[in-house]
Legacy VTK file of the C-alpha trace (Angstrom):
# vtk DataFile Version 3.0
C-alpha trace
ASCII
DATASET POLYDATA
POINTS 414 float
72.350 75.156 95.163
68.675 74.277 95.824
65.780 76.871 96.802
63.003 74.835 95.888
59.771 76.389 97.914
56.435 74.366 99.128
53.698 76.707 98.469
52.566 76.750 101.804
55.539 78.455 103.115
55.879 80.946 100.063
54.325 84.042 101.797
56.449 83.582 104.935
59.272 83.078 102.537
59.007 86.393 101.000
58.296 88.246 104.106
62.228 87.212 105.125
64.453 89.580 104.771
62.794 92.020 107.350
60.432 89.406 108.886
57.619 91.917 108.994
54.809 92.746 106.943
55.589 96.231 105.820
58.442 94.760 104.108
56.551 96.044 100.525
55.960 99.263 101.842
60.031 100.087 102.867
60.451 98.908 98.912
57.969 100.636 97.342
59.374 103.734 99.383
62.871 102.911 98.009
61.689 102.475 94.612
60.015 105.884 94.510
63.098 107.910 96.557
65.351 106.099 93.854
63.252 107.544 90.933
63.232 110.854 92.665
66.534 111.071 93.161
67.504 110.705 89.564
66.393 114.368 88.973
64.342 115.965 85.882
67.793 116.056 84.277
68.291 112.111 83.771
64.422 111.128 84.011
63.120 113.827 81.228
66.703 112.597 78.701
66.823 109.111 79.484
69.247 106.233 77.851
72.327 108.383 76.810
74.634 105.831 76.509
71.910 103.801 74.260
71.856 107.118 72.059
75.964 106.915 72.007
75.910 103.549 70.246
73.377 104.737 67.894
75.371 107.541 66.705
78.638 106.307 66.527
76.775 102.915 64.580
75.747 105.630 62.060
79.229 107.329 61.952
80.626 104.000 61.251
78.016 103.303 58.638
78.921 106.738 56.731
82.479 105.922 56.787
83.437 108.492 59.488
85.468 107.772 62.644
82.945 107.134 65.356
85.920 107.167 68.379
86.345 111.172 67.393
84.689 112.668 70.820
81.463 113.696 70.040
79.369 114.373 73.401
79.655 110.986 75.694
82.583 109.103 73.925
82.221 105.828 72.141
84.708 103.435 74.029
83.757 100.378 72.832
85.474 98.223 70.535
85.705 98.177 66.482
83.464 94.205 67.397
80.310 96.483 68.260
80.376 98.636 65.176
80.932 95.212 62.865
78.165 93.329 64.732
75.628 95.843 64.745
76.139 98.117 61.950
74.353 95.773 59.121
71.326 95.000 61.125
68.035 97.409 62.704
70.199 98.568 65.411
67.433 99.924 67.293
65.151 97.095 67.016
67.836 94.678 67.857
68.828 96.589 71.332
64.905 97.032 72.249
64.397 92.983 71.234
67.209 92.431 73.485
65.877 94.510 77.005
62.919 92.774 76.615
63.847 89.348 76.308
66.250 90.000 79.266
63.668 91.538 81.395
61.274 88.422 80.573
64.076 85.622 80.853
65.069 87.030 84.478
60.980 87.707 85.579
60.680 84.284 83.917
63.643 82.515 86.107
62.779 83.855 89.391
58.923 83.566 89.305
58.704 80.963 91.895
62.220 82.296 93.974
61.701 83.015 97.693
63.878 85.772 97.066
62.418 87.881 94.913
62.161 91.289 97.538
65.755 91.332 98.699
66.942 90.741 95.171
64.622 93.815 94.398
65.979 95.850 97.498
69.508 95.229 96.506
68.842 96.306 93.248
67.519 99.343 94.151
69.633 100.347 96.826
71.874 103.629 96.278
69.472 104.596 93.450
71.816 101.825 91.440
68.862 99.958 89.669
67.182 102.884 88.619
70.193 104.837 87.725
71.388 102.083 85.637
68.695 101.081 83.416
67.987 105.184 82.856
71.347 104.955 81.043
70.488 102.747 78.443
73.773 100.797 78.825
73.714 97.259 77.864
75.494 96.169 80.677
72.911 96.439 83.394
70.775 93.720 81.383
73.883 91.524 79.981
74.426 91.304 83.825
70.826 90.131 84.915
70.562 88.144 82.117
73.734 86.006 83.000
72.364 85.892 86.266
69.217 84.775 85.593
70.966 81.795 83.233
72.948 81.026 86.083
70.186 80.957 88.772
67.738 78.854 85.653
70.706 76.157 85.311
71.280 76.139 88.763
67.743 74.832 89.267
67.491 72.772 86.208
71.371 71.134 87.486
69.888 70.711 90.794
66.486 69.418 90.372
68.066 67.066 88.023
70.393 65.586 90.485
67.529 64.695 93.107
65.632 62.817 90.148
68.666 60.683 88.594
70.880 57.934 89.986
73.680 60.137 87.677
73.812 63.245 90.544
77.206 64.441 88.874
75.670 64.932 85.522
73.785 68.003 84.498
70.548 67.687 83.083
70.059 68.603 78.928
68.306 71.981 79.884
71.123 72.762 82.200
73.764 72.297 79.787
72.149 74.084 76.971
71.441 77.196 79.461
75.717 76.899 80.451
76.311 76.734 76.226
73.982 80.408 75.894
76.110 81.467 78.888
79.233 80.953 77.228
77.509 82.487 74.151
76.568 85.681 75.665
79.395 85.726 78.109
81.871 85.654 75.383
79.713 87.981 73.077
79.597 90.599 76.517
83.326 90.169 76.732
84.049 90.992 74.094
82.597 94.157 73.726
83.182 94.679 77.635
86.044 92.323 78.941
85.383 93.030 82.509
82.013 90.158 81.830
84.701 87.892 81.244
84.913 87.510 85.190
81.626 85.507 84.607
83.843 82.584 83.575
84.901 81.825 86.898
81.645 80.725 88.086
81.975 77.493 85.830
85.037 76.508 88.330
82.437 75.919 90.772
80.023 74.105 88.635
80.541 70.360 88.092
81.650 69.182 84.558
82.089 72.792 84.030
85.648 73.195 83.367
85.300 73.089 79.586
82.807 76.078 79.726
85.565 78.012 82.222
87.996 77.524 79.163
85.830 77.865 76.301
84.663 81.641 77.106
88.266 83.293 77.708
89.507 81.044 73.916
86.905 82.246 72.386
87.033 86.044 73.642
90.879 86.150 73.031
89.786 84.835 68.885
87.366 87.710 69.267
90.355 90.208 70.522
92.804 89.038 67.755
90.841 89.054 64.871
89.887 92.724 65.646
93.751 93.648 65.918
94.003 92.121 62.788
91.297 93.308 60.667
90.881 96.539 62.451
94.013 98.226 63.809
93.186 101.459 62.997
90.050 101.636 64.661
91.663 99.432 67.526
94.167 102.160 68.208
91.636 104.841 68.262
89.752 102.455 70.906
92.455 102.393 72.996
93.023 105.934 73.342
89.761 107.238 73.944
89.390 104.712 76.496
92.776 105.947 78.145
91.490 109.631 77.363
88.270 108.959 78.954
89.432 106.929 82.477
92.566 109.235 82.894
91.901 112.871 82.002
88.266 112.875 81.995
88.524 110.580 85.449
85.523 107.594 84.429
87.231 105.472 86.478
83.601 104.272 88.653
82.399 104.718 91.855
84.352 102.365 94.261
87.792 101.979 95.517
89.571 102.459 92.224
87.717 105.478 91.280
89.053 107.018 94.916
92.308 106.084 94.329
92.271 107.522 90.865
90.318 110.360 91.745
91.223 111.844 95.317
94.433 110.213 96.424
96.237 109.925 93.468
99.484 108.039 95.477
99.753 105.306 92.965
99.870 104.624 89.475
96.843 102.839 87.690
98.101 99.698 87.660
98.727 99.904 91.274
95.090 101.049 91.995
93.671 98.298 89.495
96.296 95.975 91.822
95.425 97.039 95.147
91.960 97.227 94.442
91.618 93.335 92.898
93.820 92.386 95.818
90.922 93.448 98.372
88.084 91.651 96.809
90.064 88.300 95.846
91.195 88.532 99.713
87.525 89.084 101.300
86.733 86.113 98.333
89.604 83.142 99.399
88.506 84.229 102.974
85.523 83.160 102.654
85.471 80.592 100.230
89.083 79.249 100.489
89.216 78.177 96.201
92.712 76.435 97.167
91.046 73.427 98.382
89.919 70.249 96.064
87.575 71.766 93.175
84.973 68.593 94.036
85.046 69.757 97.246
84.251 73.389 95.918
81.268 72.090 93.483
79.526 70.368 96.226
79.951 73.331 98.157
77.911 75.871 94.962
75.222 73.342 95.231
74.795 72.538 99.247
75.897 75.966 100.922
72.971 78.577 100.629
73.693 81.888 99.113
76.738 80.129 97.228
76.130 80.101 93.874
74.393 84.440 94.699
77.817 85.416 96.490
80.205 83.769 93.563
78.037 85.737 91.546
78.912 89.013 93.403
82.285 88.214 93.382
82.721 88.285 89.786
80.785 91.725 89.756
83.365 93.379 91.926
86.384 92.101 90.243
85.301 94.818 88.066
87.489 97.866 89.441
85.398 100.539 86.999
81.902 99.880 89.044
79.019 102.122 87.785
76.035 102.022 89.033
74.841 99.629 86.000
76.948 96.692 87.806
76.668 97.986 91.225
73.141 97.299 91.003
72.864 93.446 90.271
76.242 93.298 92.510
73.847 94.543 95.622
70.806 92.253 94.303
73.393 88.967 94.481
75.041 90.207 97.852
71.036 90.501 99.281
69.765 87.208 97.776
72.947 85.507 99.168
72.335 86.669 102.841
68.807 86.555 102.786
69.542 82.704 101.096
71.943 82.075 104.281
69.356 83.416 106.928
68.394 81.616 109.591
65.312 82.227 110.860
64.130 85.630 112.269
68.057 86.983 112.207
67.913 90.540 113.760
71.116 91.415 112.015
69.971 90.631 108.871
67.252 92.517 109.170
69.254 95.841 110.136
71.685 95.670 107.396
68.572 95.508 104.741
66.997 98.073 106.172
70.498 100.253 106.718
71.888 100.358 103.956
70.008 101.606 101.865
68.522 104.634 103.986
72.070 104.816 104.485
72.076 105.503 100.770
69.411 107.941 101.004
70.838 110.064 103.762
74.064 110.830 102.012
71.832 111.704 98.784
70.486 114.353 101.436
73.785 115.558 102.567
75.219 116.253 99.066
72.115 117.234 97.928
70.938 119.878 100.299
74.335 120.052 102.682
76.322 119.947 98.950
78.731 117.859 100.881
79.291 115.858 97.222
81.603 113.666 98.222
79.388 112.300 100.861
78.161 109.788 97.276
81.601 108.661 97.437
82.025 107.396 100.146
78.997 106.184 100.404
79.523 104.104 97.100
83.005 103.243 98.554
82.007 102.166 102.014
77.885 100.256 101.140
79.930 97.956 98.366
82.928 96.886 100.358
80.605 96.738 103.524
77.836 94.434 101.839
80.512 92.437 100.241
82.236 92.279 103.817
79.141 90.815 105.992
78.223 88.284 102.899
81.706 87.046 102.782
81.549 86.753 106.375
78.674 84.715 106.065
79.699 82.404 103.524
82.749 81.546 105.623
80.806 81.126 108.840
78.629 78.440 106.627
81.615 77.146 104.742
83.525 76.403 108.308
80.605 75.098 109.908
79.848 72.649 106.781
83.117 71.432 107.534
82.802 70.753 111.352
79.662 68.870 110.822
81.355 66.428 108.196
83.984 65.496 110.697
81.207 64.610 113.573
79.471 62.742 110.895
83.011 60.981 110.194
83.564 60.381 113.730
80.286 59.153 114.817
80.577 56.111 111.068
83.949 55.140 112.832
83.010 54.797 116.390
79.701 52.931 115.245
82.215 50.510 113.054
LINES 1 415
414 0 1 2 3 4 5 6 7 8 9 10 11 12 13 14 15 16 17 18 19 20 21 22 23 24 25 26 27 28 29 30 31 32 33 34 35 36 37 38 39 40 41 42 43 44 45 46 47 48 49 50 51 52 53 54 55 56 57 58 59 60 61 62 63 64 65 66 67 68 69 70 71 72 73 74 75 76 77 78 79 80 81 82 83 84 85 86 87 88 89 90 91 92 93 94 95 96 97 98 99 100 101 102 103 104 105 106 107 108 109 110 111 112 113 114 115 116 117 118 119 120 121 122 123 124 125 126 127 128 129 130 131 132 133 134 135 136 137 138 139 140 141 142 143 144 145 146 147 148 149 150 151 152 153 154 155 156 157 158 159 160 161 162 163 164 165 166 167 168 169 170 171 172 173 174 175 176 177 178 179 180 181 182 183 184 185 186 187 188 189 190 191 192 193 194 195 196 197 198 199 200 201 202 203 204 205 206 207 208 209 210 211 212 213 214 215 216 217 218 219 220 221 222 223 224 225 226 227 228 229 230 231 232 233 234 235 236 237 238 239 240 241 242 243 244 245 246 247 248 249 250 251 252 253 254 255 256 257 258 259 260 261 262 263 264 265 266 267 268 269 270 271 272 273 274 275 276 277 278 279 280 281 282 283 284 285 286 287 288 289 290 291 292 293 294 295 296 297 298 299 300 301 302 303 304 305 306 307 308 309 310 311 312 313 314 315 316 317 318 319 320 321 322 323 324 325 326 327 328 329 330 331 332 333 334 335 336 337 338 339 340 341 342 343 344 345 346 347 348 349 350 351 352 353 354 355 356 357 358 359 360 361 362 363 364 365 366 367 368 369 370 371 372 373 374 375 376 377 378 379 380 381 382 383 384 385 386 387 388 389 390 391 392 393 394 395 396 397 398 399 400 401 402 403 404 405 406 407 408 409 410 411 412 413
């Protein structure tokens, strides 16, 4: 997918998504409001989860049991505390925010998208919310996407230079080799990144890297039953503890089911919820067709590569606001990607949804009408994901109509 820019039309570019000039003002007002609605609470004792990892890393290292509940539970796997118990923890994780932060800032330098990316990522308070945790996950997740969008453009621009379209260039395919790296290495630790691997379906010659990341994620799985079971079990049942009783079960469809209806067992939830988002997905995308037919579509269709992107976000059915963030940001850069001109539509749903956002902060803030954040969680994901999905079939069908008329008119000219 190509979104190569002539510097010319840059400025206009950027002034897309609301087609008028106070564009930076409506995000530097959503920027602030998402700040201020973290409260003194999160803003004054930032990066809890980052302090979780520390202390459990030192529990580990003094030969206690770091999955024993000690404020926010540790519910990652026995592979973190191995990995990162031997090394400068804290220098590590600080070495790695930056370099993610850089590599995306980096990647999308010259992007026409760069303010709807930034609007989705702020909307809901998501962005802000996200990185204030300290979780890892929020910058594993934009810098995957970052690789993605890099390769894309190295995979592209390498195809309009060479006679050999179908082959990716060298920078592409080291880019999809760190993916698999870091997608595996993610994974591992959180297996919902796995997801990531389905964007290689839609990449051509990418079927070994599709492959390569679950192998090398299920090695990563087995040799942790095997050389830690204890600590394995105790895994397991903190994680139970922590999605069941304590109900962490994230902010979107599953977490209502699990939370507030409560009609259906887990695996029903985790069912129904996966069947709603692969639906909305084959609709618009239809994956049953040729896989040639689906490559050429990642690299011609605009906002492809962005909504396939999203798609593996939301098959995550524990969405926190560390993954709900990018998830908006690749649902925005795919519509404002699929735009067509000055589309009045588009336009309302940037603005919308995120005062949207803002007004239910309002209501359970000052109305203390709490579960207003619910369903506003519930409704802005499945409602973004919704009109982008629409999209992407509207461009997918009408890709198709204007192959046959190309068809027709080579066989009536002979």
């Amino acid at each position: 997918m190509s979104t190569e820019n002539t510097s010319p039309s840059f400025v206009a570019a950027i002034m897309k998504p609301l087609g008028k000039k106070h564009d930076f003002a409506f995000l530097a007002f959503v920027a602030l409001f998402s700040v201020y609605q973290q409260g003194r609470g999160k803003l004054f004792s930032p990066f809890w989860d980052y302090k979780v990892y520390a202390y459990a890393l030192d529990q580990f290292k003094r030969g206690a049991n770091p999955y024993i509940p000690h404020g926010f539970p540790f519910v990652y796997p026995p592979i973190f505390l191995n990995l990162f118990s031997r090394i400068p923890f804290h220098w590590l994780y600080l070495a790695f925010v930056v370099a993610s932060l850089l590599y995306l800032a980096c990647s999308v330098r010259h992007a026409d998208f760069v303010v709807a990316g930034a609007l989705g990522f702020l909307t809901g308070g998501a962005g802000v919310g996200g990185i204030l945790t300290g979780n890892f996950a929020i910058f594993g997740h934009l810098l995957i996407i970052a690789l993605f969008y890099a390769a894309s453009q190295d995979a592209s621009g390498s195809a309009r230079s060479s006679e050999h379209a179908s082959r990716p260039s060298h920078r592409a395919t080291a880019k999809y080799c760190a993916l698999v790296f870091f997608i595996a290495l993610f994974a591992s630790i959180k297996i919902y990144f796995l997801t990531y691997a389905l964007v290689f379906f839609f990449i051509s010659r990418g079927m070994r890297y599709f492959f390569a990341v679950p192998l090398c994620v299920a090695l990563a799985t087995i040799a942790q039953l095997a050389l830690e079971p204890r600590l394995w079990t105790d895994f397991e049942t903190l994680l139970r503890w922590q999605m069941l009783a304590q109900n962490d079960s994230g902010l979107v469809l599953f977490g209502i089911l699990e939370q507030h209806v409560r009609a259906l067992s887990t695996l029903d939830d985790v069912l129904f919820y996966e069947a709603v988002v692969v639906a909305l997905f084959v609709y618009a995308v239809n994956p049953l067709r040729g896989r040639r037919l689906m490559v050429a579509e990642n690299e011609n269709v605009p906002g492809r590569l962005f909504y396939i992107l999203a798609f593996c976000l939301a098959l995550n059915p524990r969405m926190k606001e560390y993954d709900i963030a990018p998830f908006f940001a690749c649902c925005y850069v795919s519509l404002f990607q699929s735009s067509k001109g000055d589309n009045r539509m588009d336009r309302v749903i940037f603005y919308a949804v995120p005062l949207a956002f803002i007004a239910a902060w309002i209501v359970a803030k000052f109305g203390h009408v709490y579960y207003a954040l619910d369903v506003s969680w519930f409704i802005g994901v499945y409602f973004v994901f919704f009109v982008v999905s629409l999209r992407q079939r509207a461009l997918r069908v009408s890709a198709r109509t204007d192959v046959r008329h190309v068809d027709g008119d080579a066989t009536a000219a002979g």
